[in-house]
C-alpha positions as CSV (number, residue, x, y, z in Angstrom):
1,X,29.8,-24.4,0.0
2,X,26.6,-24.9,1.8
3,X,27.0,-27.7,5.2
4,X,24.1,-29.6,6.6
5,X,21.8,-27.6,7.9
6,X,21.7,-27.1,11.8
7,X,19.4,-29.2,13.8
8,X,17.3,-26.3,15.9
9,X,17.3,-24.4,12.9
10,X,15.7,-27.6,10.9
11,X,13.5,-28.4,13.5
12,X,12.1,-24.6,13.9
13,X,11.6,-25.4,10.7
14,X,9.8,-28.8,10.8
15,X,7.6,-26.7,13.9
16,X,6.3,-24.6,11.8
17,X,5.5,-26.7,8.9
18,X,3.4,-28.9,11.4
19,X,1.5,-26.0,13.2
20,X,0.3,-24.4,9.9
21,X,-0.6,-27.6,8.0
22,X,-4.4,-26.7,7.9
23,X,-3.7,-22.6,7.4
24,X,-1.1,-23.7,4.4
25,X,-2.6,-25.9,2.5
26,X,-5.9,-23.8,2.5
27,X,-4.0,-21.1,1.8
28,X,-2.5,-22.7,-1.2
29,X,-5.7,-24.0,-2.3
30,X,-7.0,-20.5,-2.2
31,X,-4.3,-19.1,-4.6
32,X,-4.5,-22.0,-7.0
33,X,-8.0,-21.3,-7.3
34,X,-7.3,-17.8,-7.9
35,X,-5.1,-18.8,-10.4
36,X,-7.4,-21.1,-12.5
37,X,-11.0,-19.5,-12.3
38,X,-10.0,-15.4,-11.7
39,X,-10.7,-13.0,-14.4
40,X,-6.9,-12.8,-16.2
41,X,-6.4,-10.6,-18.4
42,X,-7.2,-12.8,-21.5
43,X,-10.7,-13.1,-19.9
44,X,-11.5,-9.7,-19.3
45,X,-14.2,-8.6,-21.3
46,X,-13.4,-5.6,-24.5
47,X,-14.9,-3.1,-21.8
48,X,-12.9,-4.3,-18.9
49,X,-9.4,-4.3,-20.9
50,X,-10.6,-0.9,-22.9
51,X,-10.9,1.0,-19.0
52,X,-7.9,-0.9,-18.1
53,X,-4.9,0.3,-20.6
54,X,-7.2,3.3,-22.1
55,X,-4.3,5.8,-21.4
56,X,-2.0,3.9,-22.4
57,X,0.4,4.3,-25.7
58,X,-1.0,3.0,-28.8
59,X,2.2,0.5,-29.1
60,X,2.0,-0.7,-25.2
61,X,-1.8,-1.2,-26.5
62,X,-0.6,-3.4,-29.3
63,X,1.6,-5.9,-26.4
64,X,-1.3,-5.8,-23.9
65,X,-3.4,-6.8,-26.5
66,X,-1.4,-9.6,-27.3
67,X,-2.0,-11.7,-24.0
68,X,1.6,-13.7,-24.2
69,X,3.4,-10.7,-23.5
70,X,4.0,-10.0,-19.6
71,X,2.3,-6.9,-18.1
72,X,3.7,-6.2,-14.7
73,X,2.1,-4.5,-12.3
74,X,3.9,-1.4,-9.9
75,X,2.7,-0.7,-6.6
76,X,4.5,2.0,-5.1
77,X,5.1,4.1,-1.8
78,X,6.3,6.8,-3.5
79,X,6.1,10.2,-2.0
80,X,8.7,13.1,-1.6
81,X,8.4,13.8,2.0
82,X,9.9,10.1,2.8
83,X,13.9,11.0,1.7
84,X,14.1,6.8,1.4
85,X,11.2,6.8,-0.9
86,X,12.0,10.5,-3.1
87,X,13.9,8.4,-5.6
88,X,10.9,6.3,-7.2
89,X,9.4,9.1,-8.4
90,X,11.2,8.2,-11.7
91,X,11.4,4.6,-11.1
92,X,8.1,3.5,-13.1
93,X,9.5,5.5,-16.2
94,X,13.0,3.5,-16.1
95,X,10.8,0.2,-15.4
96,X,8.5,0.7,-18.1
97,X,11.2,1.3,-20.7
98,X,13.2,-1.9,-19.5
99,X,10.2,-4.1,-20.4
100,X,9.5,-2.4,-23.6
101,X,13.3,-3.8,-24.7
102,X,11.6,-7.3,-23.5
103,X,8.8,-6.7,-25.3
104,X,6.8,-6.5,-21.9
105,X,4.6,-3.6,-20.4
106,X,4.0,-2.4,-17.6
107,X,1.7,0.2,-15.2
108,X,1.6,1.8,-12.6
109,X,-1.4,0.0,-10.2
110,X,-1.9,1.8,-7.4
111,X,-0.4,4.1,-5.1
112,X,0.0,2.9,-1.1
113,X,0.3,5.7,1.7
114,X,4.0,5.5,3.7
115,X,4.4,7.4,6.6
116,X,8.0,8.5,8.5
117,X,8.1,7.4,11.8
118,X,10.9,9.9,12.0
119,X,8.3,12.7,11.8
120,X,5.9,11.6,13.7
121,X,8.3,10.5,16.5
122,X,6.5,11.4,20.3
123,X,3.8,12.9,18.0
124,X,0.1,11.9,18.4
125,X,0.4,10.3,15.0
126,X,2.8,7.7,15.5
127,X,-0.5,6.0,17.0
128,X,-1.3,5.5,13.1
129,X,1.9,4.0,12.4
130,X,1.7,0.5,13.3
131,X,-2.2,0.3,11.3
132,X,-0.4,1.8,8.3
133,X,0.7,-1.3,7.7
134,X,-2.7,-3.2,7.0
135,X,-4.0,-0.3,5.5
136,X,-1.2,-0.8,2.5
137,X,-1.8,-4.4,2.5
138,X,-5.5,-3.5,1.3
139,X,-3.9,-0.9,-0.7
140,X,-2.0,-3.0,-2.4
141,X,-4.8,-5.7,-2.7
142,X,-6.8,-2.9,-4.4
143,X,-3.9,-1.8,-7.1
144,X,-4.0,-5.6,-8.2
145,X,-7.6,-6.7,-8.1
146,X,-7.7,-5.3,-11.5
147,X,-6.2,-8.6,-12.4
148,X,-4.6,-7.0,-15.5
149,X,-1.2,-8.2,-14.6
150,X,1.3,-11.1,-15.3
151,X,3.6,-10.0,-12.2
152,X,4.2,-7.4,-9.3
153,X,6.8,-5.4,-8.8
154,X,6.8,-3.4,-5.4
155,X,8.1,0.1,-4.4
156,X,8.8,0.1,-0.5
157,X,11.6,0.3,1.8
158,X,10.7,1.9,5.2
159,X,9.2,0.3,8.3
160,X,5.3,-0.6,7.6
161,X,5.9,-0.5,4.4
162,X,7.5,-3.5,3.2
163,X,5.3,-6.0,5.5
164,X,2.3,-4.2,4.1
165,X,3.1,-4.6,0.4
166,X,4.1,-8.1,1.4
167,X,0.7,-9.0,3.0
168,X,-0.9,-7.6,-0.4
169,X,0.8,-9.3,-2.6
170,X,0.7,-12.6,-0.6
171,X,-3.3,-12.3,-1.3
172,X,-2.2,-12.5,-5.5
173,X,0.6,-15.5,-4.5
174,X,-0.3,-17.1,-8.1
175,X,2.1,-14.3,-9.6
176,X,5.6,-13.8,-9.1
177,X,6.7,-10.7,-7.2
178,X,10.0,-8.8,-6.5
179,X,10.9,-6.0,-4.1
180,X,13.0,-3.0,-5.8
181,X,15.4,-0.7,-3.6
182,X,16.0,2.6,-3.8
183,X,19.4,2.3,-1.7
184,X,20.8,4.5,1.6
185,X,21.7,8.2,1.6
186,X,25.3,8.7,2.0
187,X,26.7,8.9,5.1
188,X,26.3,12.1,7.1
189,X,27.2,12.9,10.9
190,X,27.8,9.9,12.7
191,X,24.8,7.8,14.7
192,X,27.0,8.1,17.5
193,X,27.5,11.8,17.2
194,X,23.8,12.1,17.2
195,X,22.4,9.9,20.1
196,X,25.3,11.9,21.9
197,X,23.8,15.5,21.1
198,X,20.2,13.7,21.2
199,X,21.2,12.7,25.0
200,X,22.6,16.2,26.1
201,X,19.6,17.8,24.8
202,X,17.4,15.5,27.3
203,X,19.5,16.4,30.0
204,X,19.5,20.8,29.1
205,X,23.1,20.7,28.2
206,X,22.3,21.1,24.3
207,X,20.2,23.5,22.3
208,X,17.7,22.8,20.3
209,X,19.5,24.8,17.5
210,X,22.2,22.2,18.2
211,X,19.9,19.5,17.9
212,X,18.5,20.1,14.7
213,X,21.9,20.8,13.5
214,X,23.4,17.2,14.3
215,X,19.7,16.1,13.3
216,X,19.5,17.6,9.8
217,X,23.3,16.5,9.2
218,X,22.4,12.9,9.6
219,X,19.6,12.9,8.1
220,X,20.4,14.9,5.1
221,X,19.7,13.3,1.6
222,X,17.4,11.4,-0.5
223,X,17.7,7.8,0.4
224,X,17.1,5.8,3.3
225,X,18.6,6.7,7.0
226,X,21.8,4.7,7.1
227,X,21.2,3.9,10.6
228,X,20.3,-0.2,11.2
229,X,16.8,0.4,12.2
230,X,13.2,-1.0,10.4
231,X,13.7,-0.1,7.1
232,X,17.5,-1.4,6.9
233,X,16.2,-4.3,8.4
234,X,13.6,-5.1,5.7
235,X,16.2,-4.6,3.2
236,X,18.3,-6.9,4.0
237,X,15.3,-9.6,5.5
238,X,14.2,-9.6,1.8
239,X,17.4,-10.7,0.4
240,X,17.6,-13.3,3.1
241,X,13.7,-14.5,1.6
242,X,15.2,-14.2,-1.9
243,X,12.5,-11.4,-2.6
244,X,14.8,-8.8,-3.9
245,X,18.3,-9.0,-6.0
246,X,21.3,-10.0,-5.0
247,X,23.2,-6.8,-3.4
248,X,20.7,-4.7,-4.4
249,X,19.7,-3.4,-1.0
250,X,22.2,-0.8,0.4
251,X,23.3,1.0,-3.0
252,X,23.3,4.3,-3.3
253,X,20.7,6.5,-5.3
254,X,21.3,7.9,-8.2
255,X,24.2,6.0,-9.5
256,X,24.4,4.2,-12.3
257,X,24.5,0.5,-10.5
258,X,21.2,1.8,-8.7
259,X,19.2,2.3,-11.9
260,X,20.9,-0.6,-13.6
261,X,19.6,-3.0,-10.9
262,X,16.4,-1.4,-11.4
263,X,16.1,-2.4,-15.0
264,X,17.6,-5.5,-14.1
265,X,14.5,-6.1,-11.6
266,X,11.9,-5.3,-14.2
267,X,13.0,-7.5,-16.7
268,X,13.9,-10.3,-14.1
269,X,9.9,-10.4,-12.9
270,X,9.0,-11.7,-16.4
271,X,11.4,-14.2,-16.7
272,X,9.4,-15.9,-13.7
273,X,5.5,-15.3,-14.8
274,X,3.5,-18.2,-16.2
275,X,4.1,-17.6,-19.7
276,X,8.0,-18.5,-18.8
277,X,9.1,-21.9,-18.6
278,X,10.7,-20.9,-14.8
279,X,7.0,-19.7,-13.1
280,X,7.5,-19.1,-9.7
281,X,4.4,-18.2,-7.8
282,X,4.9,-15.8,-4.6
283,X,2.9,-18.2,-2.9
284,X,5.8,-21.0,-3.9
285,X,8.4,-18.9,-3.0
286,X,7.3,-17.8,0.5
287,X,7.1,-20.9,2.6
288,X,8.8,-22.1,6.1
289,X,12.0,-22.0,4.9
290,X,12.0,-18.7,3.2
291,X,10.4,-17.1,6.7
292,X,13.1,-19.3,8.4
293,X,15.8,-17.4,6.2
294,X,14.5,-13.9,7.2
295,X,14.5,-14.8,10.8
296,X,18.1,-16.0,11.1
297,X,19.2,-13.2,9.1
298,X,17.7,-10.9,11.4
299,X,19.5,-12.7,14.4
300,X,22.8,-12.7,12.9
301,X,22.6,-8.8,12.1
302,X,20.8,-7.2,15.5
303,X,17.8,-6.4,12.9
304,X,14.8,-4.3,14.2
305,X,12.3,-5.6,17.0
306,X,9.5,-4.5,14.5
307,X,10.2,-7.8,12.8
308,X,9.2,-9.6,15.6
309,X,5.2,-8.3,14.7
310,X,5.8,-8.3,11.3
311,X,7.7,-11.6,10.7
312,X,4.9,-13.1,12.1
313,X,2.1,-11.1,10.0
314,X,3.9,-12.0,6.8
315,X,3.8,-15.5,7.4
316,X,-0.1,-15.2,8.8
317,X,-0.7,-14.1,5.4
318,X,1.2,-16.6,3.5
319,X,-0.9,-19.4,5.6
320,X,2.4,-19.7,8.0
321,X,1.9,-19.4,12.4
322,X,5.0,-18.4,13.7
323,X,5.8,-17.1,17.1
324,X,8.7,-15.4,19.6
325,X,9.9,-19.2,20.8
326,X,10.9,-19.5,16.9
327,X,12.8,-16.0,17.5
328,X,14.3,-17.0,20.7
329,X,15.6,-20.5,19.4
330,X,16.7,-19.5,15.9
331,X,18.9,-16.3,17.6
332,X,20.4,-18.7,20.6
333,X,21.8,-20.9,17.8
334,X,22.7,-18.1,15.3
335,X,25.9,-16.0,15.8
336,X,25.7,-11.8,15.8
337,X,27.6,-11.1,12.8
338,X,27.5,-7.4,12.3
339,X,27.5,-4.5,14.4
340,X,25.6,-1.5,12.5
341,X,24.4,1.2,14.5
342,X,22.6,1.1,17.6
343,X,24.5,-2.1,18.0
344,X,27.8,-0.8,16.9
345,X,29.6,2.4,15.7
346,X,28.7,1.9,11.6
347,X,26.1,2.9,9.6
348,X,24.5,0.8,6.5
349,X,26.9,2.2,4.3
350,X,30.1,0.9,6.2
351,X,28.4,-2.3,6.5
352,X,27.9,-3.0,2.6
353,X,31.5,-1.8,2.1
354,X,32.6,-4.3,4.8
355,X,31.2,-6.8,3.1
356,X,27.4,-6.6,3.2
357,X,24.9,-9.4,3.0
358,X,27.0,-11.2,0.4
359,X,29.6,-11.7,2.9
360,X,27.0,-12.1,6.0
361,X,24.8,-14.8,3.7
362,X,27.7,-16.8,2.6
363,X,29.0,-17.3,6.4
364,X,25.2,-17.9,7.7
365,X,25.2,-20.8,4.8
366,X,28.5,-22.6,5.0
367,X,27.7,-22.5,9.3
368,X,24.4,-24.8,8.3
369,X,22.2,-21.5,9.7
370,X,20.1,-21.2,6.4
371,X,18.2,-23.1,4.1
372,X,20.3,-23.4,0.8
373,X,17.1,-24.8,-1.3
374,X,15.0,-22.1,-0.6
375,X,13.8,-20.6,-3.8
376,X,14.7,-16.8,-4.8
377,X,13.8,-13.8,-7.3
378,X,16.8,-15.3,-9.7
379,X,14.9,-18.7,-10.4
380,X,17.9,-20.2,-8.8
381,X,18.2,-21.5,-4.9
382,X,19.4,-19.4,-2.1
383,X,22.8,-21.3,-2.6
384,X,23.4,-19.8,-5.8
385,X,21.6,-16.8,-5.2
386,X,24.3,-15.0,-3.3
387,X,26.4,-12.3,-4.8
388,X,28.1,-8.9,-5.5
389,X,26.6,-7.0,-8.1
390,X,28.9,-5.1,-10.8
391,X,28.4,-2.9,-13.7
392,X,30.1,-4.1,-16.8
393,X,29.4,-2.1,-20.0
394,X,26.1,-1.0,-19.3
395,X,24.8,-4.8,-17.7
396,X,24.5,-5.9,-14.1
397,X,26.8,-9.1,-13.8
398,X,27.3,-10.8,-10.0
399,X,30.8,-11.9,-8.5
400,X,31.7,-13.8,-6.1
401,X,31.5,-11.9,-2.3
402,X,34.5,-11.4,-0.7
403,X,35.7,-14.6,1.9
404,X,36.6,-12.1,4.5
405,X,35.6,-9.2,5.9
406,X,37.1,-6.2,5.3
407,X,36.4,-4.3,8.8
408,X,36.1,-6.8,11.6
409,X,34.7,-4.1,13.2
410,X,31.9,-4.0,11.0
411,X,31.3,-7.4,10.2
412,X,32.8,-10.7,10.7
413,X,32.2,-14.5,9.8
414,X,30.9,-17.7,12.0
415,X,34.6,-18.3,13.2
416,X,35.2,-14.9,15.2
417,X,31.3,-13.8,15.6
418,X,30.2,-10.5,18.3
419,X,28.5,-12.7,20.4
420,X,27.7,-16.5,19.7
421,X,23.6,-15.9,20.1
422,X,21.7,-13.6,18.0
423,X,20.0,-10.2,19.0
424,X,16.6,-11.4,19.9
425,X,15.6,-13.3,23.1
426,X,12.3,-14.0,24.5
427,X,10.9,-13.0,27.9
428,X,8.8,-15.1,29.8
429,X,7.2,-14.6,33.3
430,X,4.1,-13.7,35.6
431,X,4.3,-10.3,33.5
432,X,4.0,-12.1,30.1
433,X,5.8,-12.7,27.4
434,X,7.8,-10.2,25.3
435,X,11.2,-9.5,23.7
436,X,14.4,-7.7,24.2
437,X,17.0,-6.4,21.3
438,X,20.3,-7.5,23.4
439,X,22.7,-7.0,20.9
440,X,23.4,-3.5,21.9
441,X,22.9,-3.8,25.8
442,X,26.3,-5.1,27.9
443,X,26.3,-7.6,29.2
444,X,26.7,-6.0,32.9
445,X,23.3,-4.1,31.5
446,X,21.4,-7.7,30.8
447,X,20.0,-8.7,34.5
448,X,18.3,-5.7,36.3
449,X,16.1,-5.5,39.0
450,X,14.4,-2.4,40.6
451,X,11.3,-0.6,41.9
452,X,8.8,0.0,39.4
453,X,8.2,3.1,38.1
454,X,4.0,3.0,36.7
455,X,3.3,5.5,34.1
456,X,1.1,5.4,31.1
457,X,2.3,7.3,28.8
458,X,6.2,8.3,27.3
459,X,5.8,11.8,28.3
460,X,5.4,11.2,31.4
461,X,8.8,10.6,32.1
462,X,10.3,13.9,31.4
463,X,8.9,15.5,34.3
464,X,9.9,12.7,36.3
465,X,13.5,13.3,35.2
466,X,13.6,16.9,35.6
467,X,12.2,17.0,39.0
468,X,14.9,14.4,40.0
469,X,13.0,11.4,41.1
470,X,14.6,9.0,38.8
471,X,18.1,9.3,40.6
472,X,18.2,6.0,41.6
473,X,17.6,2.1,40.3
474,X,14.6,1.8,38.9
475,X,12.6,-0.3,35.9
476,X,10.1,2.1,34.1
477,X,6.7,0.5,33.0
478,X,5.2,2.2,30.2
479,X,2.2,0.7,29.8
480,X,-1.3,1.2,27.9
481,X,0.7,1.2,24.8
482,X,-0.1,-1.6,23.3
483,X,-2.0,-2.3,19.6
484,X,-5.4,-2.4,21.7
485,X,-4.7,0.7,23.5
486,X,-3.3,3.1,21.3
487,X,-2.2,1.4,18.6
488,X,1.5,0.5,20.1
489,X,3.8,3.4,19.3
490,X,7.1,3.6,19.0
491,X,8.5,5.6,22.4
492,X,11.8,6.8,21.5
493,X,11.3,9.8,23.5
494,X,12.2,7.3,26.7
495,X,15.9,6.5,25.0
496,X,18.0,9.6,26.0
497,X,16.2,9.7,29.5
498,X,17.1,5.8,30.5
499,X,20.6,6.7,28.6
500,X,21.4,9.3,30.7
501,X,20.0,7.3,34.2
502,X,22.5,4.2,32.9
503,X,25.1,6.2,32.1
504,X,25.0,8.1,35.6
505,X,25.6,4.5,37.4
506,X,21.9,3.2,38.2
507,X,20.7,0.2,37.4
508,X,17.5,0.7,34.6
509,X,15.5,-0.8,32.5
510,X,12.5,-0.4,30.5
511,X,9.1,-3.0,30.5
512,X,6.4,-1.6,28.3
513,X,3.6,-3.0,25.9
514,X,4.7,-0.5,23.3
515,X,7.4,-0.6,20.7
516,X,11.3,0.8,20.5
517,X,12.1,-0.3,16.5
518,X,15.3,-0.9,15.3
519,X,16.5,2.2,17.8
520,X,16.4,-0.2,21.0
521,X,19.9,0.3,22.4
522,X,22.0,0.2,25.3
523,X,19.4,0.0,27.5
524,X,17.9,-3.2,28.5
525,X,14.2,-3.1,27.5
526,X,11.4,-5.7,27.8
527,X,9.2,-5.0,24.8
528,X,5.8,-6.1,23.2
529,X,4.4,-7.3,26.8
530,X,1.8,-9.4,25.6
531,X,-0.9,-9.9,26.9
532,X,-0.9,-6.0,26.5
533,X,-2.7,-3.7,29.5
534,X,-5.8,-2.5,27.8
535,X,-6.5,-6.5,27.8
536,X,-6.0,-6.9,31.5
537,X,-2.5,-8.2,31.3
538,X,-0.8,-8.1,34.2
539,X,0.9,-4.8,33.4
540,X,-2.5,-3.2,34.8
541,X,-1.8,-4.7,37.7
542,X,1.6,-3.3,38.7
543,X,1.8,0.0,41.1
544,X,4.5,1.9,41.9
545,X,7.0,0.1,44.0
546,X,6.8,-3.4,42.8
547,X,10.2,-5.0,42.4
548,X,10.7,-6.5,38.9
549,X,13.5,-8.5,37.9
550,X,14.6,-8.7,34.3
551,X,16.9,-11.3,32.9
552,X,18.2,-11.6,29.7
553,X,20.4,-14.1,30.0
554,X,17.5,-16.3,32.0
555,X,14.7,-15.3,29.7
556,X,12.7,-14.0,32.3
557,X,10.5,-11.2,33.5
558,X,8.8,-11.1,36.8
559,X,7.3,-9.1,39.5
560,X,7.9,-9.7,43.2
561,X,4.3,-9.7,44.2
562,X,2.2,-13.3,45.0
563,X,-0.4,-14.6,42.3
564,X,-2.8,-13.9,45.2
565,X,-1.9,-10.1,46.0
566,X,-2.0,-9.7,41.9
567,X,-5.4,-11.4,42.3
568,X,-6.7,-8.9,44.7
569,X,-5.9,-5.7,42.6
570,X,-8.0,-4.3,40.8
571,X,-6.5,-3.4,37.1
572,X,-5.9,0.3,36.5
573,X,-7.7,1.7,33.3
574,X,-5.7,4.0,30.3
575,X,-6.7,7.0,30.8
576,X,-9.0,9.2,28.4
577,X,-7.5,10.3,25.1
578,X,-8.5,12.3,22.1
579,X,-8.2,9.7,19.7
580,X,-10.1,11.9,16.8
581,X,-6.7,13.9,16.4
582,X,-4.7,13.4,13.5
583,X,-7.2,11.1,12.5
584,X,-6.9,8.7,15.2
585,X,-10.7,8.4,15.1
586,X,-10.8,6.4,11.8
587,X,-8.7,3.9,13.4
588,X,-11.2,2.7,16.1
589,X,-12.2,-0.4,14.4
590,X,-8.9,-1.7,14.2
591,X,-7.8,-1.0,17.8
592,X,-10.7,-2.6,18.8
593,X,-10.3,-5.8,16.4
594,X,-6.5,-5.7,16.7
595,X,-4.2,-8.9,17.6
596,X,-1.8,-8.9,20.1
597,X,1.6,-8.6,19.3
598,X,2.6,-12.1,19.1
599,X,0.0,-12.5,16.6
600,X,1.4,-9.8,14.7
601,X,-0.7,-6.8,15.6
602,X,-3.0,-7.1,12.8
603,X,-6.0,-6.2,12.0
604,X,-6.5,-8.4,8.9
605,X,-6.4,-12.1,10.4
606,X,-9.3,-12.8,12.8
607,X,-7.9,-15.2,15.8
608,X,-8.9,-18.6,16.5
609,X,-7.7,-20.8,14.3
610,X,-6.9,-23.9,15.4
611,X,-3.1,-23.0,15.0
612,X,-3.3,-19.7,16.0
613,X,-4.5,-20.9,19.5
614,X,-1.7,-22.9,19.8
615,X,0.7,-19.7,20.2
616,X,-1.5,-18.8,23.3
617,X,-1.5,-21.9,24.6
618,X,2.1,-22.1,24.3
619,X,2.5,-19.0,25.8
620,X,0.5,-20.0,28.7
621,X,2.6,-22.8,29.4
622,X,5.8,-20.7,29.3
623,X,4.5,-18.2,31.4
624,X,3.9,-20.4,34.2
């Protein structure tokens, strides 16, 4: 049973409704236009619709032609080298021949590029990474400017992937959307296991033939890594939005619930286009309180610091200005529910047996900590939309989650919660502003302060470990990593070295304008430092030396140096890279028109709206 909803929570809400008044409602007039005066399919001319289902089979020909009939539209990320993306390969088959029992079609409308930020970890083309994601939102765009289709159904999971195909779709809001899963691998060697082998290797006690050993046994299967990182994160942020079925997101491939759900997903879509009597637009669905949803879920389950960019580029797109004082105020009043590895022991799959996001959902709603009228994939609102899904003769029916959890270890409800704040807090200082993931870090971990440590670039550190000078306190700066600079990279080559450094008895910490993902851990780290050090932030500034205080529990993040001495300095410049390798070349244009990172490091969305100014301004203020 759903209580009155909590005040901060409705007046984040109320906040962001009034920022983005202008951005919404032009936004919404955009799509209704769309909607009346773009070339539908009816419309098109005998050419236009000839080119558009020309390979088609002469009876999908015959329901096209019909006009009354849905024709959904597929964008997928499918490739084979992505083991969470492997299993679509089959998945527009078993879609199409789920509307054809409907009498519905459907195609296939484009293809989007998905990268692994598991490969491409330390590599020079994790600098692509972060762009991926605009460049699928146009892809996406392109696959349905056809405008042959009734409905979209998307085919992501991992980290850029599911913001970009978000972002595209939000340009075609007049049609309904839904996300389809693909589901987790099994569970291989424990997360624990392999951060363990993963630290010994950075400190020469492990081979790399061990390595790869505990590496490959984790990750060891088609279907998504089963650690809580990004694309966990985005599965369960789109249930909290109502974008994808309920339960849906951590089954397993290849059973027979999985491709159940999947035909339930297909038909589902049609049931919501125009020629229904329940239409519900994507523009309709996504609005404050559906964004609202996906940040308090991500609170209450130590989701991935990616979300705090991409969070905000969703709701840029859906003509909603959100920033990281929404983050920090939803997760103060929004208990830690689950602890899934890097903030706990688990892994996805212990998570959904302990109750998943039916039994995390129903405690977040009968605490008052989401909106229970927010509208969902079901036609039904978020109150109702919660659920278990079972397979009874051949159909997907939902029950009722369970009341309590079955591993408190795992997950537990608003009564007996990890922690009563959330996973994200914001950091505010001379230095910025930025976040921190603290629902890994101890709290003896959560205040540090210590001599900076300047370098520009991840690898840096490793010969700074090995030659011993990190034996002490310290707070590493990596800076120059920013959207601007490099395109903000993920630095998990920094994670075993700090590990190691804590777990040795010093005091560390880590302040950078790059990224750490949903694999920020135990150490404290001060991410996203906006404004970023290729802009002159005040990370240029810092040398070697500087004593920087960071504080969790405060909010803050400060160096010990006078406004005037900062004044004086000069700021250092990134040093000279090959950016045509691995294509980094083609990406100039958007490092050079990027946003910062609490504008949601996009490339899409010029700054300078009205509302959009306000998040600088507000950071201004808070920085003082």
């Amino acid at each position: 049973m759903a209580t009155e909803l909590h005040p901060a929570i409705a007046q984040v809400t109320a906040d962001i409704e009034h920022r983005s008044r202008d951005l919404r409602l032009n936004y919404l007039d955009s799509i209704g236009r769309m909607a009346r005066s773009s070339p539908r399919r009816e419309q098109l001319s005998c050419g236009n619709l000839a080119h558009g289902f020309a390979a088609c089979s002469e009876s999908d020909k015959s329901t096209i032609k019909l006009m009354d009939a849905a024709h959904v539209g597929i964008v997928t990320a499918f490739n084979d080298m992505l083991s969470a993306h492997q299993p679509y390969e089959n998945y527009p088959s078993l879609i199409k021949d789920a509307l054809r029992q409907v009498g519905s079609t459907a195609q296939v409308a484009g293809g989007v590029p998905a990268m692994c930020d598991g490969v491409t970890q330390g590599q020079p083309g994790m600098e692509l990474s972060l762009f991926s994601r605009d460049v699928i939102a146009q892809g996406t765009a392109i696959a349905l400017s056809h405008q042959m289709f009734d409905a979209v159904l998307l085919l992501g999971i991992c980290d850029k992937i599911v913001p970009g195909l978000l972002i595209g779709a939000l340009q075609f809001g007049h049609l309904p959307c839904l996300f389809v899963p693909a589901g987790p691998m099994s569970s291989g060697l424990p997360n624990k296991e392999k951060a363990s082998v993963r630290q010994r290797f950075a400190e020469g006690k492990a081979s790399r033939e061990e390595l790869l050993r505990a590496e490959s046994a984790s990750y060891h299967s088609p279907g998504t890594c089963t650690f809580y990182g990004t694309a966990n994160t985005n599965q369960l942020l789109l249930e909290a939005m109502g974008l994808q079925l309920p339960g849906s997101s951590f089954i397993n491939p290849g059973t027979p619930l999985r491709d159940a759900l999947t035909r339930y997903a297909a038909q589902q879509v049609t049931r919501l286009t125009s020629q229904s009597s329940n239409y519900l637009p994507l523009a309709e669905q996504i609005d404050a309180r559906a964004i609202v949803n996906g940040l308090v879920a991500l609170a209450a389950s130590g989701g991935s610091t990616n979300h705090c960019i991409h969070l905000i580029a969703i709701a840029r797109a859906a003509g909603l200005v959100i920033n990281w004082s929404d983050f920090d105020t939803i997760s103060r009043v929004t208990p830690l529910l689950a602890r899934v590895y890097p903030n706990g022991e688990a892994d996805i799959n212990h998570f959904h047996a302990a109750g998943g996001t039916g039994l995390l959902f129903q405690n977040l709603l009968a605490a008052g900590r989401l909106h229970p009228n927010a509208r969902t994939c079901l036609g039904v609102p978020f109150s109702d939309f919660i659920g278990e899904p079972q397979l009874e003769d051949d159909s997907v029916h939902w029950q009722e989650p369970p009341i309590e959890s079955l591993d408190a270890s795992v997950i537990r409800g608003c009564d007996s919660p990890f922690a009563e704040e959330g996973g994200i807090r914001l950091l505010a200082g001379n230095l910025g502003r930025s976040v921190i993931k603290v629902s890994a870090v101890n709290e003896e971990h959560r205040c540090v302060s210590g001599p900076a440590v300047v370098i520009d670039s991840q690898h840096a550190l490793k010969s700074l470990y090995e030659s011993g000078q990190l034996n002490r306190d310290c707070v590493v700066v990596v800076r120059f990593q920013g959207p601007r600079a490099n395109g903000m990279p993920e630095l998990h080559k920094l994670t075993p070295i700090l590990g190691s450094l804590q777990d040795q008895g010093h005091a560390v910490a880590l302040v950078t304008d790059g990224r750490m993902s949903g694999a920020s851990g135990k150490v404290p780290a001060a991410i996203h430092v906006t404004p970023e050090a290729a802009e002159n932030g005040p990370l240029a500034l810092l040398r070697d030396g500087d004593m920087i205080s960071l504080d969790a529990n405060a909010g803050r993040l400060d160096v010990q140096v006078s406004a005037a001495e900062l004044a004086r300095r000069t700021p250092a410049t990134a040093s000279d890279t090959d950016v045509v390798t691995v294509g980094r070349g083609l990406f100039e244009a958007a490092r050079r028109g990027v946003s910062q990172a609490e504008q949601g490091a996009s490339f899409l969305f010029a700054p300078g709206t009205e509302s959009e100014d306000a998040v600088v301004a507000l950071a201004a203020t808070q920085n003082a």
